[in-house]
Residue, then its C-alpha position, 0 to 999 in steps of 0.5 A: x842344782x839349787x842352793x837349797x830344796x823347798x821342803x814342801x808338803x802336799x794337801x790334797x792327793x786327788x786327781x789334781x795332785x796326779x796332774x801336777x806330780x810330774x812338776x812337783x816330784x821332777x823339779x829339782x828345786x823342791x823336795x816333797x817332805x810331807x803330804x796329808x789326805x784322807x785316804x790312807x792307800x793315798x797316803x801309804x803311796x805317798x810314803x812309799x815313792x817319796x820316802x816322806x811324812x803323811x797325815x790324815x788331817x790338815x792340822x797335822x801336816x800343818x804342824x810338821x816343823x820341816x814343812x816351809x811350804x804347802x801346795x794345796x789341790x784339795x776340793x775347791x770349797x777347802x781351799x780357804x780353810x786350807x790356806x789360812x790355816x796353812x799360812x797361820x801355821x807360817x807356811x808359804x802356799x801355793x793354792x790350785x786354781x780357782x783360788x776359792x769358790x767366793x770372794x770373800x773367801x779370797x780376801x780372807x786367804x789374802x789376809x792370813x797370808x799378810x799376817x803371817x808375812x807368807x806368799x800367796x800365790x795361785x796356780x796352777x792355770x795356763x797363764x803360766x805357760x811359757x809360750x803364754x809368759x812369752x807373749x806377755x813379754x814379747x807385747x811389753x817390748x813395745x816392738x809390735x805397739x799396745x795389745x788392742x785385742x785377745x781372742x781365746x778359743x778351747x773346746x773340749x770333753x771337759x763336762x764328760x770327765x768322771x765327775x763327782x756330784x759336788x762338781x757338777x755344782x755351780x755353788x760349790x765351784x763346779x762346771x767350767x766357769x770356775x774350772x776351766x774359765x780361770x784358765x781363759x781369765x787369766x790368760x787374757x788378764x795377763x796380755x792385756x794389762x789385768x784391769x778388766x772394766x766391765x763383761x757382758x757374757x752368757x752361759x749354757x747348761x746344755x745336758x741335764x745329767x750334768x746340772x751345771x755350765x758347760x760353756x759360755x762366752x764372754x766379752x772383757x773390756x778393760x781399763x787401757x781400751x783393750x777388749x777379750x772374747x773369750x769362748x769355752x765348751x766342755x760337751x764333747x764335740x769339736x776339740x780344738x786341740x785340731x788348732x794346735x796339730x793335735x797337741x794336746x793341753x798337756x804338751x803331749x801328742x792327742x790320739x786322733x782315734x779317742x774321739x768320743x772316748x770320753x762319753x763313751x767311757x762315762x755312758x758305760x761305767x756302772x759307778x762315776x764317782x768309783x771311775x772317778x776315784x779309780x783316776x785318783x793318786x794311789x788307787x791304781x798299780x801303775x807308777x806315780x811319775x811317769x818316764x814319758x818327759x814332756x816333749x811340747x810346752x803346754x796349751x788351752x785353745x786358741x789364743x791370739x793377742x792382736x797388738x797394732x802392728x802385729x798379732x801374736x799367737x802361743x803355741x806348743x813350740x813358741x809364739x807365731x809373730x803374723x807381722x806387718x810384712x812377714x810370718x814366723x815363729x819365735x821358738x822356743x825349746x821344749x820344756x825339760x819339767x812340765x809346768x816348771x814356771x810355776x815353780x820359777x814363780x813359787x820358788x822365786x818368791x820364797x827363796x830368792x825374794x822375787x814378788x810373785x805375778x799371781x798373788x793372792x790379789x791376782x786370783x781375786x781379780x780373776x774369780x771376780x771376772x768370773x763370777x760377772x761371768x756367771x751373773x752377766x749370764x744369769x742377769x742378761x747385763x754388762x757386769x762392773x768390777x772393782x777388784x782388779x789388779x795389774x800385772x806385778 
């Protein structure tokens, strides 16, 4: 057991928060205290699995001395509000991916932060994986010499997942770039020493009912002569999940039968936001934490960073090492709490003093790669950046 439990309290129980339950309610490091959200049957769940405190507004939980520390999955527009008067409050955050909708409210989180002398750090995204964690190291050995490209594939239903309309809007932090590029960005940011130099991307808006990008691809040159392609589609079709013996993102087997399960859910329910809404913490009878423990580590897509003397590629069980004269596969043993390396990451910086890799520095670097992504698009140019930062 640890020294000492994080005491930490939630903001924010939507369907964010139910993806990440079974890090935060199994990892024996933290100990969930308190939880505020708008939805009293949300809230009433809360107190009842967990025995905790719960508020109907931010403030109040904000003002809850045993609170040290805040995980936050509310809409991606509350996360600066959030955040900053959050860290105001002398709590340390832990902020969902992507870290704010524009960057200037970043910097703002970033400042609250360091005048409250609290971490910043942001995640969950896959970069945190642990297969993704190993490769990153695996290249700074030097065995298989300097990282020289990152290719990074997902294709998935992302665009037929119940939505509600505030996230088919691109401005308010809807459609893939911002949802599932954070994802891809960081990833590759991480293999590939941060510095992004310029991008040159497009992006498609494919389905009018869902007014938003649902796919893009784009092309990262960075400051050491590294170079990314990065390449993402949301609409259903191809699942690249067939990439990774159908294991899907969660580290869980994918049933092969669902295909089209996703559409055709959404073509036949007579209200969205309510399919929506009923996928959310508390609307439903069944149990909060799941008793099926994860069996694979998780993924998003196929990714391989080709290094001069060997290509390396995550996986659900490792990293597969394609050498000069041989193929295999470095292992690694599954995972006993989903997404624990993110708690590795928040609790290492709050109780043992570590400095964290994704700061509130790293998120920026990363929105910026992914608003030039939005502008390469629309502008039909290579896009500079100026916000970008090196692995801690």
């Amino acid at each position: 057991m640890p020294d000492r439990r994080l005491q930490l309290g939630v903001i924010g129980l939507g369907r964010g928060f139910g993806l990440m339950l079974p890090t935060l309610a199994g990892d024996p490091r933290l100990a969930l205290v308190a939880a505020a959200d708008p939805r009293p049957e949300a809230r009433a769940r809360f107190a009842a699995d967990f025995g905790a405190r719960t508020y109907d507004s931010v403030d109040a939980l904000c003002r809850d001395r045993g609170v040290e520390a805040v995980y936050i999955a509310t809409p991606h527009p509350l996360h600066a509000a959030n955040a900053i008067a959050a860290a105001r409050a002398g709590k340390h955050v832990l902020v969902e991916k992507p870290m704010a909708v524009s960057l200037a409210d970043c910097e703002a989180m970033i400042a609250a932060a360091r005048a409250a002398g609290v971490h910043l750090v942001v995640g969950h995204s896959h970069s945190f994986d642990a297969p993704i964690a190993e490769a990153r190291r695996l290249i700074a050995s030097g065995a298989y010499g300097g990282v020289r490209m990152v290719t990074a594939l997902n294709f998935t239903d992302f665009m037929y997942r119940p939505r509600r309309p505030q996230e088919l809007d691109t401005f308010q932090g809807g459609g893939v770039i911002f949802n599932q590029g954070s994802h891809q960005v960081d990833v590759v940011r991480l293999l590939a020493g941060g510095m992004v130099r310029t991008v040159r991307a497009a992006a498609g808006r494919w389905d009018p009912a869902r007014p938003t990008e649902g796919a893009f691809t784009a092309f990262l040159e960075f400051e050491n002569g590294a170079a990314a392609s990065l390449t993402y589609s949301g609409y259903a079709h191809f699942d690249s999940d067939e990439f990774c013996d159908w294991i899907g993102e969660s580290g869980l087997p994918k049933r092969r039968d669902r295909y089209g399960a996703a559409r055709r859910e959404l073509r036949d329910a007579a209200d969205e936001e309510a399919l929506k809404t009923a996928q959310s913490y508390g609307a439903g009878a069944e149990p909060a934490v799941s008793a099926q423990g994860p069996r694979f580590h998780q993924q998003f897509g196929l990714v391989i960073a080709s290094c001069e003397h060997a290509d390396l590629r995550p996986l659900p069980t490792g990293v597969m090492i394609y050498g000069d004269d041989e193929a295999r596969l470095h292992a690694l043993d599954p995972p006993a709490v989903p997404r624990a390396e993110v708690i590795d990451e928040f609790y290492g910086a709050v109780v043992l003093g570590r400095w964290p890799v994704h700061t509130g520095a790293w998120g920026l670097a990363t929105l910026e790669v992914c608003h030039a992504i939005l502008r390469s698009a629309a502008e039909g140019r290579e896009i500079g950046l100026a916000h970008q930062v090196a692995p801690a």
